[in-house]
C-alpha positions, 0 to 999 in steps of 0.5 A, a space after each residue: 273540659 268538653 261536654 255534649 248532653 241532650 235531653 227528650 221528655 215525652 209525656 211522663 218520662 224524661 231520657 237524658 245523656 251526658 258525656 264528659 272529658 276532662 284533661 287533668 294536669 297536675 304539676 310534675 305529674 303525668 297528664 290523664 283524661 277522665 272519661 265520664 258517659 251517663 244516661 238518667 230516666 226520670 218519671 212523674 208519677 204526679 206533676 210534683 213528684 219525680 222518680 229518677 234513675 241514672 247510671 255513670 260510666 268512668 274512666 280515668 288512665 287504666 281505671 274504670 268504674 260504674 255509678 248507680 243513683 236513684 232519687 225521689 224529688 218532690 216539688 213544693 213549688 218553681 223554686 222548692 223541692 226536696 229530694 233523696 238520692 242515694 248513689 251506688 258506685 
């Protein structure tokens, strides 16, 4: 597997990107890639609560598909939060 990502946060709002490539080889089975691409906002409406969306792209051989999520993440402290998430693909 190789991946390259960076992120920038300017005052509120934070931009991330991600890319992926997996080499997949099963046993007797036909070698493939997956593909994966995906670009993430997130938005403090406080300093302890976050609003993030994000958006995957896939590919794996002939198949393609897209990932939609959003999350609502609240931080208790450095080292608690909650948070809900819901994915759409």
């Amino acid at each position: 597997s190789v991946g390259a990502g960076a992120a920038y946060k300017f005052e509120k709002v934070a931009l991330s990107g991600l890319y992926t490539n997996t080499r997949l080889e099963p046993k007797g089975g036909t070698v493939e890639t997956l593909h994966n691409a995906s670009l993430t906002v997130a938005y403090w409406l406080t300093p302890n609560l976050i609003l993030a969306s994000g958006y995957t792209y896939s590919k794996l051989g002939d198949y393609r598909w897209n990932t939609f999520n959003g999350a609502v993440d609240y931080l208790f402290s450095k080292r608690t939060d909650v948070y809900f998430m819901a994915n759409f693909q």
